[in-house]
N, C-alpha and C positions, 0 to 999 in steps of 0.2 A: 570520402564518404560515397556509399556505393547509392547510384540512380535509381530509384524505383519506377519499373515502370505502372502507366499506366492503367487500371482495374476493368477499364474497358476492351483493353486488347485481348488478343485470345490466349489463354491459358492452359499453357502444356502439362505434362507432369515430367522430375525430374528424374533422370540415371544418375544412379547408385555412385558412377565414375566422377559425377560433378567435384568431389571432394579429394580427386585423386589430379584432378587436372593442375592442382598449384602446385603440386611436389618441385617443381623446378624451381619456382620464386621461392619456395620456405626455405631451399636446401641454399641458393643464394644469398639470402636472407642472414644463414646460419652461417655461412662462411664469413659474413661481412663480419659479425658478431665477433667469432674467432680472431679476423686478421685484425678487428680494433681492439677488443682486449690481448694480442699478444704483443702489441704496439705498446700498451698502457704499460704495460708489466716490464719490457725494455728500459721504456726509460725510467720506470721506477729502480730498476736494476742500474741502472746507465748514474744515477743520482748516488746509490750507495755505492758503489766501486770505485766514483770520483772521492768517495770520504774517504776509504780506505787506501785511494794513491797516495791524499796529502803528506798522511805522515810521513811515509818513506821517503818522501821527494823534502822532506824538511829535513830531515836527518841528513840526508843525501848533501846537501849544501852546507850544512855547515862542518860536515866530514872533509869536504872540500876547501871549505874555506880554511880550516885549521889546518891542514895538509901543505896550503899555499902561503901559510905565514912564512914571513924571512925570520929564519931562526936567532937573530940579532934581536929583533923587535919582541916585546913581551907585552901583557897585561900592564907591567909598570912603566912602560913607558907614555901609554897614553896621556897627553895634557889636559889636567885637570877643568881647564875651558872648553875640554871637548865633552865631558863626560853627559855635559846634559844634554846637549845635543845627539848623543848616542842614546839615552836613556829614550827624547820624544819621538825618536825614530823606531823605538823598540814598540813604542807604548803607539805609534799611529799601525805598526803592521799587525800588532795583536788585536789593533779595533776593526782594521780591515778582515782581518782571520774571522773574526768572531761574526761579521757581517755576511760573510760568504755561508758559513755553517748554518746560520738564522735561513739566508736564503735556498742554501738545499733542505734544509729540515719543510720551511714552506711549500717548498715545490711537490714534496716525497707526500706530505698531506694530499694536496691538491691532488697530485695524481688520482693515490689510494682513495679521497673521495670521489673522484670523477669515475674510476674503478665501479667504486660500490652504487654509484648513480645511475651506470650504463646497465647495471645487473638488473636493481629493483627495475629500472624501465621495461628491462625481457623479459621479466619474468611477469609483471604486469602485460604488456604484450600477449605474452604466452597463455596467457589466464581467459584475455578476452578472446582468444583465436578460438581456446579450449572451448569455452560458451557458447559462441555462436555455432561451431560443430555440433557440441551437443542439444542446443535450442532446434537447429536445422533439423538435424535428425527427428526430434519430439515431433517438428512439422509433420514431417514426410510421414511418417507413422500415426500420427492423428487423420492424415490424408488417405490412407491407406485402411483400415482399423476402424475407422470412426470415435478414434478414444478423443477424450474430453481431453482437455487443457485450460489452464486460467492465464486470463492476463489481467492488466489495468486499463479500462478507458481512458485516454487522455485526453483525446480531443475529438470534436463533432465537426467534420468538414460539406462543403459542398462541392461535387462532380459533374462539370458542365451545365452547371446552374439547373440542373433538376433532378440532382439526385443527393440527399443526404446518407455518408456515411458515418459511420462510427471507427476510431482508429484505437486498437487497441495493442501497448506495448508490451510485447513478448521478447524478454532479454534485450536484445539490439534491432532487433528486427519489430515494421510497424504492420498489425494485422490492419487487412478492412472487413468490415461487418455493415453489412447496407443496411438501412432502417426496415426495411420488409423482413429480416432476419436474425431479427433484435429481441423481438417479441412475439409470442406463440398466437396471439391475437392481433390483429391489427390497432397500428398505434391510434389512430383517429377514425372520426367514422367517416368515411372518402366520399359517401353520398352527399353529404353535407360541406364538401369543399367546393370553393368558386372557380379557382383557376391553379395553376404550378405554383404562383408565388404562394397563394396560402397553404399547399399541402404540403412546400416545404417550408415555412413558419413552423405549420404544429406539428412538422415531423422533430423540426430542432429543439419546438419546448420539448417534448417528449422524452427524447435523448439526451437531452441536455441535463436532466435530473438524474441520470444514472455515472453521469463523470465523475472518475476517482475509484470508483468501485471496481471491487474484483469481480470480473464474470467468467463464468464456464462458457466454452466454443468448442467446435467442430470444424477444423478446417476442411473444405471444400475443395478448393482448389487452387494448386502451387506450380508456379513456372521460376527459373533463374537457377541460380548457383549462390551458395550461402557467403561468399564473400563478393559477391557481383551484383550485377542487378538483379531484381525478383520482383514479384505480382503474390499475393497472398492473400486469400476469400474465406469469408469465414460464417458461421452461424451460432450463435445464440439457440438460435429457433431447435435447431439439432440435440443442444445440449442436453436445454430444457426436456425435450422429448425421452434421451435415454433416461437420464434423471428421476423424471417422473414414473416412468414402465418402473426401474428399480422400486419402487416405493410405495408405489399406489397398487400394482397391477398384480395376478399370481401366476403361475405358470406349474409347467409338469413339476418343475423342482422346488418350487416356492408355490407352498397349498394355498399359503394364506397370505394377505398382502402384508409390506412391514409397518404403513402406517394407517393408523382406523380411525372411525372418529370415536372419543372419548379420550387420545391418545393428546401428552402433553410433547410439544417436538419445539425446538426453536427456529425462528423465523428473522430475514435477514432485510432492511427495512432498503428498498432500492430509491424511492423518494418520498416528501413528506410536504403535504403542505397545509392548510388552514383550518382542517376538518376532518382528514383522514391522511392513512399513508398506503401505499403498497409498497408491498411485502413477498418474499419470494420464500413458499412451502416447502421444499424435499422435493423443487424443479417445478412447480406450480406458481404465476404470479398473480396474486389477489389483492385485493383492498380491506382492509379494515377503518371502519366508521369510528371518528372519535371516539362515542359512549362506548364501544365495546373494546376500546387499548386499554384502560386503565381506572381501576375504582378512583383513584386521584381526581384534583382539579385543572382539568385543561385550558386555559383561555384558548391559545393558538396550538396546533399539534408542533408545527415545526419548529416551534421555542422547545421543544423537549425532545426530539424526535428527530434525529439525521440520518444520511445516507449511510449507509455499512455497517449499524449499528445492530446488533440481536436480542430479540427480544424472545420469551418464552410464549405459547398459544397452545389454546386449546382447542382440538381439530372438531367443530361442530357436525357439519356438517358436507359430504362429498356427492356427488351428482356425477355421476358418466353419463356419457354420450355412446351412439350406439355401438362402436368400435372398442367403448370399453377405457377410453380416453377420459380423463380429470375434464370437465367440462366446467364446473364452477364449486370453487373450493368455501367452504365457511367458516374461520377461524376468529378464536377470543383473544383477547389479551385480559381481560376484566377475571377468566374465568382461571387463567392460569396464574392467576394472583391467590385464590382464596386457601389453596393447600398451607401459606406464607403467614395469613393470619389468624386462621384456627389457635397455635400458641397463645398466640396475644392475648386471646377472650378471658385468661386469667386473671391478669390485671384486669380489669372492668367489675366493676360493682352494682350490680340495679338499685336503680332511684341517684345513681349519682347526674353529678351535670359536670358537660366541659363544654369548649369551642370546638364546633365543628365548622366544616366548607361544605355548604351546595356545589354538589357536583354537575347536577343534571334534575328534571323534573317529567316525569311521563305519566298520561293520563290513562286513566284507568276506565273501565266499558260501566262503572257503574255511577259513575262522573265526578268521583273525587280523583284527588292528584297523588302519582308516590315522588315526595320528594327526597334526591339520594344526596347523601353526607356524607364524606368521610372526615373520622377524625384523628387529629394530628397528633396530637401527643401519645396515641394507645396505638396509631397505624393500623385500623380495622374500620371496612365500611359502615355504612348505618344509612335507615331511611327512616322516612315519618308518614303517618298517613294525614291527609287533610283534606278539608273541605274543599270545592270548589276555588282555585285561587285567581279571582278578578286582575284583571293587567291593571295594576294602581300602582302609584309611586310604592309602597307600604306594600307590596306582595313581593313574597320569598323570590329570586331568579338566582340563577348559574353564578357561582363566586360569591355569594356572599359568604357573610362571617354569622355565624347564629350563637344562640346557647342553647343544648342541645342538653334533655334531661333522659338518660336511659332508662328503660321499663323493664324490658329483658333481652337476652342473648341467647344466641344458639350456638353452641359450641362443636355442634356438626358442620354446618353451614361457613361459620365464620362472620354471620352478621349482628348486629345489634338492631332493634328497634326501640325507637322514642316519643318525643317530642318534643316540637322547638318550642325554646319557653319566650325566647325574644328574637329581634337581628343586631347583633353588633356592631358589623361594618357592612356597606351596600360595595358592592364592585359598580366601577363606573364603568 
């Protein structure tokens, strides 16, 4: 296994010849190959041409032996007390015969699978040599280029205890990715750290929500030889930027940007926890607030909501900075649902009643409350309006269960409005 060096030493870039320097080991390599399969094949040869002496060499003696009988002596004279004794002496070399043959048939196996063992290993061999050349190359031309590549995050290390990287596995080879170049914004807010140990704590929560996940990079910079030792740097932060230019930005040959807001695009969820997730836009990473992922009922986001997972949004709202740059993105998940239930408002009947779920409760400037529902059986939101509702055991809150009597529907919109006529079950 080849030594990596260290991320802090200084880093070269490599010649093109790096991959021309093994030709000597491969071609030796190749030879061994050769002289141990022409070895195999011998004595597989060497085992069948020993089958093909026996017979001759058995015919051969008893030509001989009958050549050397005394012409006096025949068949009938043998004594009859000798007969059996010539019979178990027949019947021991024919077990012996049979014994030898079992064991060249065995050996002739073995070979030929030991044959076809030494193959699949070169050619497996062969395969991973093949990989890492052409992984190497993808490097050096990411390096060169600034094109994007994916890898997987595996693991979140620490380098001389004050620095956290991220190591991302690219075929055989382990990139690094330092936390300052992880994310387009800084991970934590650094004014508000005490000392090293705590800003690499909340560099490692940070990073630590994105392991598993496929990320786009930009390798930086590359020193070593792809079968040797190597140093490898990389950035996120890079990616994200061409990414976003694609998508957000216009230029001479693109009038118009490709994504606008009102535009429904999916969104790829990097971590998730209690109340919201972030979320990575078309190379933009933003958050979304519980109430706006999903008309559904949420208790915890991250019971429903994992890392890598895609979701559909709807792009509210975009903010540049003066460069022109995605400064702060505003997407729905609530809103790229209603396209989904506009069908449904068929089934629904006004003046009917079902079971709905409190999903959420928001106050309104004129001091009643809108409470929102979705209901389960029809899969289409709903709200109600109400009075003032006092924090009492007996007021409507998030989760519960109600009966829920419809009044009317909009079938443009995709909502229902009602009224709760009771609560059926309270969430605890």
């Amino acid at each position: 296994m080849a030594r990596r060096k260290n991320s802090n030493e200084a880093i070269e870039s490599v010649e093109p010849t790096d991959i021309e320097m093994d030709v000597e080991n491969e071609e030796y390599d190749s030879q061994e190959n050769v002289n141990e399969e022409a070895e195999i094949n011998t004595k597989i040869e060497s085992t069948q041409s020993s089958e093909s002496e026996t017979e001759p060499a058995e015919n051969s003696e008893s030509e001989n032996s009958d050549s050397d009988e005394n012409p006096d002596n025949s068949a009938d004279s043998v004594e009859p007390e000798n007969i059996e004794n010539v019979n178990e002496t027949e019947n021991g070399d024919n077990t012996e015969e049979a014994n030898v043959e079992d064991y060249k048939a065995i050996s002739r196996r073995e070979l030929i699978a030991q044959k076809n063992k030494n193959e699949q290993e070169r050619a497996e061999k062969n395969a991973i040599r093949e990989d890492r050349i052409m992984k190497w190359e993808q490097i050096r031309t990411s390096r060169r280029e600034n094109r994007i590549v994916y890898g997987n995050l595996i693991s979140i290390e620490t380098l001389n205890d004050t620095m956290i990287v991220g190591v991302v596995k690219f075929g055989e080879y382990r990139i690094i990715i330092p936390a300052s170049e992880m994310f387009k914004n800084d991970l934590v807010d650094y004014s508000t750290i005490e000392d090293i140990e705590d800003k690499i704590k909340r560099e490692n929560q940070m990073m630590s929500k994105l392991l598993g996940l496929e990320i786009p990079f930009v390798i930086t910079q590359v020193t070593g030889k792809f079968d040797g030792e190597y140093a490898i740097l990389a950035s996120r932060k890079l990616a994200l930027r061409r990414i976003e230019t694609y998508n957000f930005k216009t230029s001479k040959h693109q009038k118009e940007a490709l994504v606008k807001v009102g535009d429904t695009v999916d969104a790829v969820v990097l971590s998730a926890g209690f109340h919201a997730v972030m979320v990575n836009v078309k190379g933009v990473d933003t958050f979304i607030q519980q109430f706006q992922l999903t008309h559904r009922y949420v208790k915890i986001v991250k019971d429903m909501y994992s890392t890598g997972m895609t979701i559909p949004v709807v792009i509210k709202n975009i903010t540049y900075d003066e460069k022109g740059n995605v400064e702060k993105l505003e997407v729905s998940g609530r809103e790229a649902e209603i396209q989904g239930f506009i069908p449904k408002m068929k089934n629904i009947t006004e003046n009917s009643r079902c079971l709905a779920h409190i999903t959420r409760i928001s106050h309104r400037q004129d001091g009643r409350v809108r409470i929102h529902l979705f209901i389960d059986d029809f899969g289409v939101p709903a709200y109600a309006i109400a009075a003032r509702v006092e924090n009492t055991a007996t007021a409507p809150n998030s989760g519960d269960t109600v009966l829920f009597q419809v009044l009317r529907k909009n079938e443009d919109t995709g909502y229902v409005a009602g009224k709760i006529i009771q609560t059926v079950h309270k969430q605890m």
